[in-house]
N, CA, C and O atoms as a GROMACS GRO file, in nm:
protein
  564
    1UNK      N    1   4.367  11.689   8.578
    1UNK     CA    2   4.469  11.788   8.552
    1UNK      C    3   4.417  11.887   8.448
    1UNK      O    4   4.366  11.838   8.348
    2UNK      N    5   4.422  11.991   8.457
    2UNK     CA    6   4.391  12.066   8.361
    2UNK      C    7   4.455  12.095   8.242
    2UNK      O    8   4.577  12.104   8.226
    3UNK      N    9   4.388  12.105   8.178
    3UNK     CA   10   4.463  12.109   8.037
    3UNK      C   11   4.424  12.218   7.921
    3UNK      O   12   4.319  12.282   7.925
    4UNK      N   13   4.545  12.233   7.794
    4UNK     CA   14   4.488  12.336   7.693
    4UNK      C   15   4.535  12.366   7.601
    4UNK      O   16   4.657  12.382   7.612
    5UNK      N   17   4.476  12.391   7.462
    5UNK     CA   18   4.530  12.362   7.337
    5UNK      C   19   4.479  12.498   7.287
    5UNK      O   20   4.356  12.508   7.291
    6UNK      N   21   4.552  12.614   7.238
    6UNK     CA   22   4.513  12.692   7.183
    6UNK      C   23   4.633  12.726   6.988
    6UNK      O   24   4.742  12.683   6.949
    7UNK      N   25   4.547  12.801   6.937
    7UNK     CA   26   4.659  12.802   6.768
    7UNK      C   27   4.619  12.966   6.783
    7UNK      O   28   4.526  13.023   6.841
    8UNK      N   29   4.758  13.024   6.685
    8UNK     CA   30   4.760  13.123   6.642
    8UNK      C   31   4.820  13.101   6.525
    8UNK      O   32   4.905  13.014   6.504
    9UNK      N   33   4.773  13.188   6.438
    9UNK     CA   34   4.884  13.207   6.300
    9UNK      C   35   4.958  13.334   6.316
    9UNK      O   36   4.908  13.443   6.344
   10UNK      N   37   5.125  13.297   6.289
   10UNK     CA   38   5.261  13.400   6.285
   10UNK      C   39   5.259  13.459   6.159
   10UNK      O   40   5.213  13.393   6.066
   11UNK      N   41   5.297  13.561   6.142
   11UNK     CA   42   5.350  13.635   5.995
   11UNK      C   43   5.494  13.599   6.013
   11UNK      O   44   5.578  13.688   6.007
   12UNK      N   45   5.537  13.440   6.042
   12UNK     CA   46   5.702  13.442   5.994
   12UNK      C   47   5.696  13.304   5.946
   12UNK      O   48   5.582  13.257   5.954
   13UNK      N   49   5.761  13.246   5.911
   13UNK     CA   50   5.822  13.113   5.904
   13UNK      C   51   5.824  13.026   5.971
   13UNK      O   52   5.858  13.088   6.072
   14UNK      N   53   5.814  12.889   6.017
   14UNK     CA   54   5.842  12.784   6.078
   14UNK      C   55   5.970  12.801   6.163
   14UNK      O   56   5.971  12.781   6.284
   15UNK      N   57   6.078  12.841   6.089
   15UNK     CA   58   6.240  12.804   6.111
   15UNK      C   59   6.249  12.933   6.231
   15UNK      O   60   6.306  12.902   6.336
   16UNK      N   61   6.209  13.036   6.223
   16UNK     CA   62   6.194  13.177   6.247
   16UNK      C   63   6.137  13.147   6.446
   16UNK      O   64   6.193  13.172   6.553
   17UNK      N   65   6.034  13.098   6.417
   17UNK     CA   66   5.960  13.077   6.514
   17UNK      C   67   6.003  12.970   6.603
   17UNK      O   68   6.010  12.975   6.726
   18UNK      N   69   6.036  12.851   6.509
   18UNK     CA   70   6.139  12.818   6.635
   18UNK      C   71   6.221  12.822   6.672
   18UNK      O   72   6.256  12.738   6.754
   19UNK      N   73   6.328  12.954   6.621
   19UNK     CA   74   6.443  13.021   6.698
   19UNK      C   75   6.409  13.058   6.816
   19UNK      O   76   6.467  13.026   6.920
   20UNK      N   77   6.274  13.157   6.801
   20UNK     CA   78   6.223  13.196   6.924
   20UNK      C   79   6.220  13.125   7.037
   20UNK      O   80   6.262  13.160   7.147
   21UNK      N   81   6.168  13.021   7.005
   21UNK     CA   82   6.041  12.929   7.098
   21UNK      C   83   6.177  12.852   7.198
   21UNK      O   84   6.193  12.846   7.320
   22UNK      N   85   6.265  12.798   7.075
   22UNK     CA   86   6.379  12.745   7.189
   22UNK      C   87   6.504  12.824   7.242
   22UNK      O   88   6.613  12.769   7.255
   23UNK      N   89   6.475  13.001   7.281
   23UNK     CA   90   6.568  13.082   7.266
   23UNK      C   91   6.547  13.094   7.459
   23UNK      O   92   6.565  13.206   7.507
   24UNK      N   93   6.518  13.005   7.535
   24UNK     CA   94   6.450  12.949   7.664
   24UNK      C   95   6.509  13.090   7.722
   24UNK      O   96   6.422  13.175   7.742
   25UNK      N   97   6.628  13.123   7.748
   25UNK     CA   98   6.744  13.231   7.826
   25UNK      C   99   6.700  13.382   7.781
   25UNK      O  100   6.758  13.487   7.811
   26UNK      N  101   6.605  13.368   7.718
   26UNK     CA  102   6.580  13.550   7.663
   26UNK      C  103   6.390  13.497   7.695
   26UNK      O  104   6.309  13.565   7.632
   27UNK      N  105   6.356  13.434   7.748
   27UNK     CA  106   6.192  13.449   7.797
   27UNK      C  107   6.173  13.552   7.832
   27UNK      O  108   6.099  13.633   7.777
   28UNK      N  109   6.253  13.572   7.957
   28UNK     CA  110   6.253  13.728   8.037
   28UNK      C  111   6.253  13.833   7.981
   28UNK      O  112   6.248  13.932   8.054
   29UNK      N  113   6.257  13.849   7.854
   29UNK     CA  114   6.266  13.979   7.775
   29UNK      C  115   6.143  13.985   7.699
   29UNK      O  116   6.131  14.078   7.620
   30UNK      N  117   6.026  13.881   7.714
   30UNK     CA  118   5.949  13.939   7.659
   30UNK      C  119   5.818  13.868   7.733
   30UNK      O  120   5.706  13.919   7.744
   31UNK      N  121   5.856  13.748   7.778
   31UNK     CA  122   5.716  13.726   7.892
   31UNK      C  123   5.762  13.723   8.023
   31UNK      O  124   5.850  13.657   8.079
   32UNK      N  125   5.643  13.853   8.082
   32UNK     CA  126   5.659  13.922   8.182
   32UNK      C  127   5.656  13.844   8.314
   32UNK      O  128   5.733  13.872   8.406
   33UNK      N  129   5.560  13.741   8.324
   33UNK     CA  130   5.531  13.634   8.416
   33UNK      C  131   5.693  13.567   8.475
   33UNK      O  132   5.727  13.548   8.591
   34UNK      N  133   5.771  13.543   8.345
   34UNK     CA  134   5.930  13.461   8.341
   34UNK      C  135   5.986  13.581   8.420
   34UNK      O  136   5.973  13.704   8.414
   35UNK      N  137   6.055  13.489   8.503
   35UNK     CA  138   6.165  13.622   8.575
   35UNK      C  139   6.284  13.542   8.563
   35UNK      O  140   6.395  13.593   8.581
   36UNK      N  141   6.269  13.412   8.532
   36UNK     CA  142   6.378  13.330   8.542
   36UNK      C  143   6.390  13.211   8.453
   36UNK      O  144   6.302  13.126   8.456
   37UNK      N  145   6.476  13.201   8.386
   37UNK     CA  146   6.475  13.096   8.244
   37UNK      C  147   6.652  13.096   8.196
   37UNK      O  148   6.726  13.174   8.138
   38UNK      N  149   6.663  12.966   8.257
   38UNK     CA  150   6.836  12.938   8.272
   38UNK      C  151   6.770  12.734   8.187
   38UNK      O  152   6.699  12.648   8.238
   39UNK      N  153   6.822  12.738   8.086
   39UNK     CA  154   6.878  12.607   7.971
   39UNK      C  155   7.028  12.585   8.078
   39UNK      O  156   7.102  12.663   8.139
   40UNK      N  157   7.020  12.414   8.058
   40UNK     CA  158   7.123  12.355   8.077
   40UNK      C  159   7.145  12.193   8.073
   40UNK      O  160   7.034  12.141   8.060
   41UNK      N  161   7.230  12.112   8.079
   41UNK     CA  162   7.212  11.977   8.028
   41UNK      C  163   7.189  11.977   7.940
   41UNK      O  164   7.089  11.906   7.938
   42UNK      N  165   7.223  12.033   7.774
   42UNK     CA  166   7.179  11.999   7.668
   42UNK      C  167   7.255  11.882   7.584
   42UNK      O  168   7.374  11.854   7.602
   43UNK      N  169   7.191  11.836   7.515
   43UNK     CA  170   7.268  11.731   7.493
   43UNK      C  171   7.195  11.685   7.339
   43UNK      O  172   7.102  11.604   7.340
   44UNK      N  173   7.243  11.739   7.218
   44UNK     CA  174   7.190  11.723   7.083
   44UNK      C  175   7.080  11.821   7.090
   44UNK      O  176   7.095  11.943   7.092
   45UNK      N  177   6.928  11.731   7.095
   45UNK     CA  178   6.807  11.857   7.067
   45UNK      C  179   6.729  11.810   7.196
   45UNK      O  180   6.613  11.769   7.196
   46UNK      N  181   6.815  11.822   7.315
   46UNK     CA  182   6.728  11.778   7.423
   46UNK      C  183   6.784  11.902   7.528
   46UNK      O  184   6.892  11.952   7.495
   47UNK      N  185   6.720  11.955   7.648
   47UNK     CA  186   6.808  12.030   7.708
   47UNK      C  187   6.626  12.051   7.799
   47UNK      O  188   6.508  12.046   7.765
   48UNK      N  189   6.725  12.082   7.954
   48UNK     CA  190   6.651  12.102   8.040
   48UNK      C  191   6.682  12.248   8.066
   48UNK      O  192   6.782  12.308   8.028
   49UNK      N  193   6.522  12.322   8.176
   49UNK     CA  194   6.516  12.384   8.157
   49UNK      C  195   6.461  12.465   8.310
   49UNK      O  196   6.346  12.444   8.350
   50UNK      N  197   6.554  12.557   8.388
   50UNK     CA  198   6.511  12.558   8.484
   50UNK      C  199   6.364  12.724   8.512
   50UNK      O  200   6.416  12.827   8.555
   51UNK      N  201   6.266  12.728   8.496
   51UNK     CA  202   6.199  12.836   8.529
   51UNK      C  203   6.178  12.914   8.672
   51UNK      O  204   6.193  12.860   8.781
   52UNK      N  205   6.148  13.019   8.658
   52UNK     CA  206   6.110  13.074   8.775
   52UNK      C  207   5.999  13.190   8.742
   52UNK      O  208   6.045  13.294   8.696
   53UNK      N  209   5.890  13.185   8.757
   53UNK     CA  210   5.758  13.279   8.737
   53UNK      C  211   5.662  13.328   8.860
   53UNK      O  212   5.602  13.256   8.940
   54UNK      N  213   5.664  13.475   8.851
   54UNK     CA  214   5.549  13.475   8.912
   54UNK      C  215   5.441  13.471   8.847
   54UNK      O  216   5.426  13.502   8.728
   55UNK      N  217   5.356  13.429   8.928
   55UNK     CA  218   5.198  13.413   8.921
   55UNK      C  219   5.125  13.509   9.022
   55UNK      O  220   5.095  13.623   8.984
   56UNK      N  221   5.096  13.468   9.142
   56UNK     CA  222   4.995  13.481   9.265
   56UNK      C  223   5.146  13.470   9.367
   56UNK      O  224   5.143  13.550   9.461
   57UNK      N  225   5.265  13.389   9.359
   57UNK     CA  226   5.387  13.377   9.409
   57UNK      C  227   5.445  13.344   9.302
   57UNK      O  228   5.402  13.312   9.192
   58UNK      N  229   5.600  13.357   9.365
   58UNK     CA  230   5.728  13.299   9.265
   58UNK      C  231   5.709  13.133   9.252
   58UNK      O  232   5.707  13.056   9.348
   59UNK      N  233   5.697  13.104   9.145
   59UNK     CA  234   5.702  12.954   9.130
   59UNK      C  235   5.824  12.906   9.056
   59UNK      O  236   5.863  12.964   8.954
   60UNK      N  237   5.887  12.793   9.110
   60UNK     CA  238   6.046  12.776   9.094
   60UNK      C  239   6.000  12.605   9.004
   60UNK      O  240   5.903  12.545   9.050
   61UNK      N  241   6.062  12.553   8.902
   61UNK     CA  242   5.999  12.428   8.822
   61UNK      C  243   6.133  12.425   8.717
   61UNK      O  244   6.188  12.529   8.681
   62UNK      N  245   6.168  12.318   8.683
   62UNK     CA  246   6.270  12.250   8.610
   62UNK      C  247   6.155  12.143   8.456
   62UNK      O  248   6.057  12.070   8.442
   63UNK      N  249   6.224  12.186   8.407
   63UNK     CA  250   6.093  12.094   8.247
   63UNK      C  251   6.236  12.033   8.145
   63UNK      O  252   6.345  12.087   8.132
   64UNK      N  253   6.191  11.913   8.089
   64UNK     CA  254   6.306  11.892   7.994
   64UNK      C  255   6.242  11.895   7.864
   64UNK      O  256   6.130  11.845   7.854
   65UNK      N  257   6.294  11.944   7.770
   65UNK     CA  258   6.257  12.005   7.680
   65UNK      C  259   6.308  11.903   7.568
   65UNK      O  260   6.414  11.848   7.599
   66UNK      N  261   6.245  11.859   7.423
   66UNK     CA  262   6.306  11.771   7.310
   66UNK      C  263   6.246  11.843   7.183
   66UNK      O  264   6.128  11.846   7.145
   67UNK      N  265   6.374  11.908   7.122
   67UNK     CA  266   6.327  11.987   6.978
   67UNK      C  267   6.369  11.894   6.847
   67UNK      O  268   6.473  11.833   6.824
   68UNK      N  269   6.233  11.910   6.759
   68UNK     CA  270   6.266  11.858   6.630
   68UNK      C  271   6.216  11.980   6.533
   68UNK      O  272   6.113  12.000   6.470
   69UNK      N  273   6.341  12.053   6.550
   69UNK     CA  274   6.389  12.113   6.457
   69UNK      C  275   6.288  12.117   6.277
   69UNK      O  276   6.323  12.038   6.189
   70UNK      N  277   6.184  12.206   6.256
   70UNK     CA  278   6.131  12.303   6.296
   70UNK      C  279   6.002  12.269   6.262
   70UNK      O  280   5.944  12.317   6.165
   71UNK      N  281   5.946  12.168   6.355
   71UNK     CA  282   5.818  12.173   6.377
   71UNK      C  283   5.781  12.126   6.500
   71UNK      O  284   5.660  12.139   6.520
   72UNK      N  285   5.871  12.053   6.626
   72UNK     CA  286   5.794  12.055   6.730
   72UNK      C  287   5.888  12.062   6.861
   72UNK      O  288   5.998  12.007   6.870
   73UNK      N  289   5.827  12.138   6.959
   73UNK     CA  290   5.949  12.086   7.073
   73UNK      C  291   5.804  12.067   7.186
   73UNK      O  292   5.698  12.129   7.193
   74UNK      N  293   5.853  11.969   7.252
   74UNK     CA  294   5.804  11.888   7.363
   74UNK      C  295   5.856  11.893   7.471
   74UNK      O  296   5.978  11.907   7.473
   75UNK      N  297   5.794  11.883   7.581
   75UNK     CA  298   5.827  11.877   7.733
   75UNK      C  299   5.788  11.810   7.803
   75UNK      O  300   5.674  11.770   7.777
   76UNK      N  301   5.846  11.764   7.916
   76UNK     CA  302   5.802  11.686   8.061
   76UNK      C  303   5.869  11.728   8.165
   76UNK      O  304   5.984  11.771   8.150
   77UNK      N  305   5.811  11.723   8.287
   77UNK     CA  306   5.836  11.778   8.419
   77UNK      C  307   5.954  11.739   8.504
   77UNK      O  308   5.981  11.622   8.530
   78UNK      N  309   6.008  11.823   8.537
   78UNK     CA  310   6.132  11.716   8.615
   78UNK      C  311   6.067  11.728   8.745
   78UNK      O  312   5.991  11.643   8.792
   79UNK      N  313   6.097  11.824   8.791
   79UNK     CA  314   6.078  11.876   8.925
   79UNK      C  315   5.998  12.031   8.951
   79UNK      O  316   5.979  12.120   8.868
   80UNK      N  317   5.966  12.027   9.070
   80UNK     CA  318   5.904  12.178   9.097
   80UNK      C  319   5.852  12.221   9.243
   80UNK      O  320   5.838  12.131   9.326
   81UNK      N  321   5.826  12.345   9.277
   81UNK     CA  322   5.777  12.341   9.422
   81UNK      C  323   5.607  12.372   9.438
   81UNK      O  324   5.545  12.394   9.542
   82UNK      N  325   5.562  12.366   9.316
   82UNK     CA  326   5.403  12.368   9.339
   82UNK      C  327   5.352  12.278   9.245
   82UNK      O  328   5.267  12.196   9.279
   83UNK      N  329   5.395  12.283   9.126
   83UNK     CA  330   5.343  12.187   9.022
   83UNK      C  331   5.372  12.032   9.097
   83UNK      O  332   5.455  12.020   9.188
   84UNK      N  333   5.293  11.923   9.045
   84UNK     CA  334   5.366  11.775   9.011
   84UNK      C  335   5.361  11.791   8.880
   84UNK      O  336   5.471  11.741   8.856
   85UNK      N  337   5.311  11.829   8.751
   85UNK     CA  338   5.309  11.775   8.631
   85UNK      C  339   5.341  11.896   8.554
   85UNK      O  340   5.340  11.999   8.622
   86UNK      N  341   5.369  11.909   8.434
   86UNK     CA  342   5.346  12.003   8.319
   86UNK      C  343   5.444  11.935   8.196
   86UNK      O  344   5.562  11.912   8.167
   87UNK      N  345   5.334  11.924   8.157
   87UNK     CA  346   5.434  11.863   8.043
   87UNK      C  347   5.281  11.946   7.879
   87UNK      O  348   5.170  12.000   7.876
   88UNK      N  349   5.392  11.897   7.778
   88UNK     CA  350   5.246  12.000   7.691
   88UNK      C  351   5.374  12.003   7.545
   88UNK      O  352   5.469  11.925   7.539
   89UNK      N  353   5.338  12.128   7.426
   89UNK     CA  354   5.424  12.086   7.308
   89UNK      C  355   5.415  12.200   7.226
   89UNK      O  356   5.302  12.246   7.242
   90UNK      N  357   5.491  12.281   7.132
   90UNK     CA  358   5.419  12.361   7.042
   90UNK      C  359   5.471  12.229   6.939
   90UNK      O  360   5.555  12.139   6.937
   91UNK      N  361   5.319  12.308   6.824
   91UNK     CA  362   5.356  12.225   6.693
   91UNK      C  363   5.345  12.361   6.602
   91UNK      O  364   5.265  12.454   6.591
   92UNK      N  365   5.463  12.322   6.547
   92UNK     CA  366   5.427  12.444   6.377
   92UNK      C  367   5.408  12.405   6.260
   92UNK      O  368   5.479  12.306   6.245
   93UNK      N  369   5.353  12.426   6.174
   93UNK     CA  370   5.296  12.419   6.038
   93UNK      C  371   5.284  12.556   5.942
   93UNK      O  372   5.225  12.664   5.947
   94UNK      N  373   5.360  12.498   5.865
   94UNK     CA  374   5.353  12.632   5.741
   94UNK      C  375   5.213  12.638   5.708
   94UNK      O  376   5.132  12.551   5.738
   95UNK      N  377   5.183  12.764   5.635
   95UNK     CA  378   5.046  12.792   5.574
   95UNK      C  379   5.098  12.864   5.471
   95UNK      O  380   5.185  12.950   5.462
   96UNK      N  381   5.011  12.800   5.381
   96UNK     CA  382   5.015  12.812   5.215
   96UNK      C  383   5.136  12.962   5.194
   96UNK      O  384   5.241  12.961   5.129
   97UNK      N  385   5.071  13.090   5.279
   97UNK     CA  386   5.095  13.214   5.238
   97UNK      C  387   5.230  13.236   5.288
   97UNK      O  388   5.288  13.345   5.285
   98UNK      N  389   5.286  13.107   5.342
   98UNK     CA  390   5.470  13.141   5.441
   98UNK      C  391   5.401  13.166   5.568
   98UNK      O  392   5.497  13.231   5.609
   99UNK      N  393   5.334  13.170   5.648
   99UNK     CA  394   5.305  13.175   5.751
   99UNK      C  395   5.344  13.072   5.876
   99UNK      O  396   5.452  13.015   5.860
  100UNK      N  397   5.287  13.047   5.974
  100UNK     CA  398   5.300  12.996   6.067
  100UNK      C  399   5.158  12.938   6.181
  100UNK      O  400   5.116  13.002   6.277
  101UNK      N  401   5.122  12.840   6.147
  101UNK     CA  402   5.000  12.797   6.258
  101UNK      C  403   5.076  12.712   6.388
  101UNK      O  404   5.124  12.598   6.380
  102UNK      N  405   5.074  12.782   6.483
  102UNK     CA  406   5.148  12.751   6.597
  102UNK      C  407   5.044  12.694   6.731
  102UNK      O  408   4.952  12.745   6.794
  103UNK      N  409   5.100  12.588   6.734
  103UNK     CA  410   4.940  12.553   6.837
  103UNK      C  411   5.016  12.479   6.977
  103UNK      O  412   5.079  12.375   6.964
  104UNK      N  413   5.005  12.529   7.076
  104UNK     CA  414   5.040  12.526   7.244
  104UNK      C  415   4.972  12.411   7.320
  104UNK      O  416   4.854  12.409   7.285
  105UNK      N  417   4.991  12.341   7.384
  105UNK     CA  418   4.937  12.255   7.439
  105UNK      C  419   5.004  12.211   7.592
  105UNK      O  420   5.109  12.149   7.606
  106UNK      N  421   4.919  12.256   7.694
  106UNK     CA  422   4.997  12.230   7.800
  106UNK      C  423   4.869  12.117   7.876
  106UNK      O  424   4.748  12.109   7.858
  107UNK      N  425   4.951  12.051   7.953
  107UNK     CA  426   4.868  12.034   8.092
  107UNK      C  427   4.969  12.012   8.231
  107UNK      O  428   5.083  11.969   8.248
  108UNK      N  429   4.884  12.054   8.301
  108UNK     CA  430   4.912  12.092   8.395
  108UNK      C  431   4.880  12.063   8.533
  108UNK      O  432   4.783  12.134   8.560
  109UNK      N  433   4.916  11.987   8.642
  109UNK     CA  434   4.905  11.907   8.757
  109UNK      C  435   4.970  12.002   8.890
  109UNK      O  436   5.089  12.022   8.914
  110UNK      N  437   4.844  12.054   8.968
  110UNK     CA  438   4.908  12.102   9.094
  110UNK      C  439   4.897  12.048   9.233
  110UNK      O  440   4.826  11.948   9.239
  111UNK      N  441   4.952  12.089   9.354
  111UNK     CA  442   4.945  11.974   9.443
  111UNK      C  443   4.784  12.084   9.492
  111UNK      O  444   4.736  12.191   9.456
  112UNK      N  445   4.756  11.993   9.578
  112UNK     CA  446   4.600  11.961   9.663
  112UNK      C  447   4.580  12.137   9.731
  112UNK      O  448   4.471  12.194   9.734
  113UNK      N  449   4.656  12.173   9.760
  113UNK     CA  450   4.659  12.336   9.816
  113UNK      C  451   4.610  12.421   9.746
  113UNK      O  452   4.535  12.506   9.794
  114UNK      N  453   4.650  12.417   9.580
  114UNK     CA  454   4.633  12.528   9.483
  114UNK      C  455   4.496  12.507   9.442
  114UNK      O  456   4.475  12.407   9.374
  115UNK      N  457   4.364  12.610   9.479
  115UNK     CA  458   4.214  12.603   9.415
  115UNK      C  459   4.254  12.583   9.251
  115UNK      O  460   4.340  12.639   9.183
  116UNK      N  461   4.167  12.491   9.223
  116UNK     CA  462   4.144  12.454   9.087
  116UNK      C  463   4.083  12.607   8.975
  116UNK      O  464   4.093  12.604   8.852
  117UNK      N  465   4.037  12.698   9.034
  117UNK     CA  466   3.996  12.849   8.973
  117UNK      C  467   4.109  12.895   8.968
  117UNK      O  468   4.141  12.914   8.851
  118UNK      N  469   4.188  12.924   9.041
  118UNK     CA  470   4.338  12.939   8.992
  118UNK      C  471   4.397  12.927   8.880
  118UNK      O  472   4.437  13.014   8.803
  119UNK      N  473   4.402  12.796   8.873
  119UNK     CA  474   4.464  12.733   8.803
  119UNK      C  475   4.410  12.756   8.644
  119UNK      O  476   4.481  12.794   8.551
  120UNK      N  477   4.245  12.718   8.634
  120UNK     CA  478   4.156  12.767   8.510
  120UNK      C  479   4.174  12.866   8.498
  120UNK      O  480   4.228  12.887   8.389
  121UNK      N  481   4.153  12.983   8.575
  121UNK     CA  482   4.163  13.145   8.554
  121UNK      C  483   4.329  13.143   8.458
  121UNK      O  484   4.332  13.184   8.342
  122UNK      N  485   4.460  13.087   8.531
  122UNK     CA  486   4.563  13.137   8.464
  122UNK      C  487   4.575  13.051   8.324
  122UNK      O  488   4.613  13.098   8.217
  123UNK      N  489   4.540  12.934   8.345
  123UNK     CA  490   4.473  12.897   8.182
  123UNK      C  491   4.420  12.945   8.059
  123UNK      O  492   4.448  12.928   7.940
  124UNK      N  493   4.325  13.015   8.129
  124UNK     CA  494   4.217  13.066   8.035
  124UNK      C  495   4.271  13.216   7.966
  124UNK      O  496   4.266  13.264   7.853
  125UNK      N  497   4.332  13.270   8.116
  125UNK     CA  498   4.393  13.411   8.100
  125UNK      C  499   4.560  13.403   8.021
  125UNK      O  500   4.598  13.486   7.939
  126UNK      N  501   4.620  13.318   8.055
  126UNK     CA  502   4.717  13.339   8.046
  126UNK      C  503   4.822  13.278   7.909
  126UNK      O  504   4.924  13.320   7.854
  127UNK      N  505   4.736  13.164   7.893
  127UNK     CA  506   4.738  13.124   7.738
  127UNK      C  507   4.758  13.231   7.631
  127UNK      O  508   4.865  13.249   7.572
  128UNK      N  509   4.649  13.299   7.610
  128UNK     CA  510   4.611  13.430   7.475
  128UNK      C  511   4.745  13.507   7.514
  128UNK      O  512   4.784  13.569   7.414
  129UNK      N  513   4.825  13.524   7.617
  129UNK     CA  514   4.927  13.646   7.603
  129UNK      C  515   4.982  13.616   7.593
  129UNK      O  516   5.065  13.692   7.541
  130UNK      N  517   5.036  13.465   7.619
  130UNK     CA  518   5.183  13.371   7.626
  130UNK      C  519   5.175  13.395   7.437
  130UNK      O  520   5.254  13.459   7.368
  131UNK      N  521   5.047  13.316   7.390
  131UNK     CA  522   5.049  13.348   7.267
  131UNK      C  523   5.127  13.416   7.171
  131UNK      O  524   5.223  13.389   7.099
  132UNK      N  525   5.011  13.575   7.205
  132UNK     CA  526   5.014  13.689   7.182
  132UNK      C  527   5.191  13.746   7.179
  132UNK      O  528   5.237  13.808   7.083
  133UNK      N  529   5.274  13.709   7.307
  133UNK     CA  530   5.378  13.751   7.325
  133UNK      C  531   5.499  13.694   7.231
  133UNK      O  532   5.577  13.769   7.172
  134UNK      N  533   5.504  13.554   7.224
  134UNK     CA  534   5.543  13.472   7.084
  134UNK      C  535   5.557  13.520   7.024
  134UNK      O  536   5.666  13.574   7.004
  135UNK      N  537   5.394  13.543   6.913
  135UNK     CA  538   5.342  13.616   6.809
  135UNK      C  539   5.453  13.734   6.763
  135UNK      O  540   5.507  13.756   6.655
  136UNK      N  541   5.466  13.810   6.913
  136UNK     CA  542   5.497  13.981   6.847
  136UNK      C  543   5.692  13.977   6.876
  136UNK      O  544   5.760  14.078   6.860
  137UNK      N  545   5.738  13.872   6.910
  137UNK     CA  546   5.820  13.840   6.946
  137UNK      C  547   5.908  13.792   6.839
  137UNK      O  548   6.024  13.834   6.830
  138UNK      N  549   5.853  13.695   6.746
  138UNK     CA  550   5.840  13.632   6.645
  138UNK      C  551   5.893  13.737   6.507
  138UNK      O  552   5.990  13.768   6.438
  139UNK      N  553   5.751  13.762   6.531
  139UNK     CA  554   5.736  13.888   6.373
  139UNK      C  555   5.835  14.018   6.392
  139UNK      O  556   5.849  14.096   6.298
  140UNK      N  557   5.904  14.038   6.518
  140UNK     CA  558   5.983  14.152   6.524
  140UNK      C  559   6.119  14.085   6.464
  140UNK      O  560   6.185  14.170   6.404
  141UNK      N  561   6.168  13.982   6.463
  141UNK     CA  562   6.283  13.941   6.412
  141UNK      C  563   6.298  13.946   6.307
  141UNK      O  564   6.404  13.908   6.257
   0.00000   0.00000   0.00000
């Protein structure tokens, strides 16, 4: 399964950043890929999460999501129509200066159809903007 761990440092806060990160219903407003991001079943700091993205096609996937409030939220796969797996985590950590070291970690399981270059290419590519988009997402608040 492929997998991937990338960090950035935020110019905001811990608390800040994960307003963002678990704000699931406003994805669409700033990563372009999300066309679709509907939270539901929540239940304390747990709540599932239904997506819809294009890629190469519309890909339709359900993830349940577990936040600890403000340093990590975690996921696992419910269901999906191309994936079997994705499950992955941000972690945050203050830095000395009030900052934010935010580090992504997904992996990711597709069925037998989808070329494995695919899959690396949107990895490799698509990580730095998911990032990137956070990042500027983040610091505008």
């Amino acid at each position: 399964m492929p997998a991937a761990s990338r960090s950035i440092v935020i110019d905001t806060p811990p608390e800040r950043l994960f307003d963002v990160i678990v704000d699931y219903d406003r994805y669409v407003e700033f990563l372009p890929e999300v066309k679709e991001a509907k939270s539901f079943n929540r239940r304390g700091n747990e709540v599932d999460v239904a997506y819809g993205i294009d890629l190469v096609k519309r890909i339709h996937y359900t993830l349940h999501h577990v936040e600890e409030r403000p340093k990590t939220v975690r996921w696992t796969f419910v269901k999906g129509d191309v994936m079997r797996d994705n499950h992955g985590s941000w972690t945050l950590e203050s830095t000395p200066d009030g900052k934010t070291r935010a580090t992504y970690t997904i992996e990711v399981g597709v069925g037998p159809l989808v070329p494995r270059s695919i899959v690396n290419m949107l990895v490799d590519q698509s990580l730095p903007k998911l990032l990137e988009a956070f990042k500027k997402r983040a610091e505008l608040r």
